[in-house]
C-alpha positions in Angstrom: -5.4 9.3 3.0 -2.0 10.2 5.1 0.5 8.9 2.4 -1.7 11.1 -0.5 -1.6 14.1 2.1 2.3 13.3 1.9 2.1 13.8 -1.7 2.8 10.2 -2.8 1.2 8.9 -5.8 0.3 5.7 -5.0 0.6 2.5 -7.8 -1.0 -0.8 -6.7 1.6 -3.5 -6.4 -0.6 -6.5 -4.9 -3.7 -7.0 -2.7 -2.1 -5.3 -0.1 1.3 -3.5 -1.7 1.5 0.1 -3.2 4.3 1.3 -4.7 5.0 5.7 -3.8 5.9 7.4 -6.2 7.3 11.1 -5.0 8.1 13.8 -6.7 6.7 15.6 -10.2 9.0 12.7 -12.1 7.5 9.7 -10.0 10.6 8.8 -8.1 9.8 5.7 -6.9 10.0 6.2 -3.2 8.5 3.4 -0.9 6.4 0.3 -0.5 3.2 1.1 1.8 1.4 -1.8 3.1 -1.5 -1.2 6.1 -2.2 -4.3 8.3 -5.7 -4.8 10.0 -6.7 -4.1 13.9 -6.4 -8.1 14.2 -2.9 -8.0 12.6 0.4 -7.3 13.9 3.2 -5.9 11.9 6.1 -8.3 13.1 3.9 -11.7 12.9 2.8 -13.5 9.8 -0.9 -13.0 8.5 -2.6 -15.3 5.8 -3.0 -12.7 3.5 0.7 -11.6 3.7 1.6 -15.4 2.7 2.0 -16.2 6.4 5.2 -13.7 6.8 4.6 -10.6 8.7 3.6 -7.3 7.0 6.6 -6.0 7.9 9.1 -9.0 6.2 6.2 -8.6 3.3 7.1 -4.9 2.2 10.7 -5.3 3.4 11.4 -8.5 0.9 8.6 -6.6 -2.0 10.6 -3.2 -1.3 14.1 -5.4 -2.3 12.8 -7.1 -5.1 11.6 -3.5 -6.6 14.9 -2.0 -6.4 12.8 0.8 -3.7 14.7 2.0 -0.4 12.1 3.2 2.3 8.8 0.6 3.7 6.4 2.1 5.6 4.1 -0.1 7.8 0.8 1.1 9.0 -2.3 -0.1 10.8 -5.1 1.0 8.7 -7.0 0.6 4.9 -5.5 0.1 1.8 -7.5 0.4 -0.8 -6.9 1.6 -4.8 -8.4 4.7 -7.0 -9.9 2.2 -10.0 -10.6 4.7 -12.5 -12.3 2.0 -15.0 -15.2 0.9 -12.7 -18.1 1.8 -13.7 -20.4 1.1 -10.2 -21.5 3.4 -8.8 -22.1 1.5 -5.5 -18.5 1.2 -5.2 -17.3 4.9 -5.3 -15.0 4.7 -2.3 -12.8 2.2 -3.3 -12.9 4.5 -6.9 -11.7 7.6 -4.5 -9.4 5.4 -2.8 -7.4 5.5 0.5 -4.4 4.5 2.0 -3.4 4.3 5.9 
């Protein structure tokens, strides 16, 4: 919700990766990943193949060519415009940190 409030688009990269896009051309800006309220952003996490979330975006955010990370505690989750559930509407609507 924050990084949309920014006025990112937001791409899915991974599981727990999005790619920002800024700008009315898509600049890509930054990689956003949101760790959990059992996580930590400087130690490594099983879903962040046991590197921090931190050293995650950092190393995702080289490989992409992108300059900024930002690393927040909260929910990542994607718009999926083709579901067709309703039950799962939120994670249609989306949200991020």
């Amino acid at each position: 919700m924050l990084l949309r409030s920014l006025g990112f688009a937001i791409q899915p990269v991974d599981q727990v990766t999005a790619l920002l896009r800024a700008g009315v051309n898509g600049k890509r800006a930054a990689i956003a990943v949101c760790y959990g309220p059992d996580e930590s952003p400087d130690l490594g996490a099983a879903r962040f193949s046991d590197r921090s979330p931190a050293s995650y975006a950092l190393t995702l955010a080289d490989n992409e060519g992108v300059p900024y990370v930002i690393v927040a505690q909260g929910k990542l989750a994607f718009t999926q415009p083709d579901s067709a559930s309703a039950s799962d509407a939120a994670s249609r609507t989306g949200d991020v940190c």
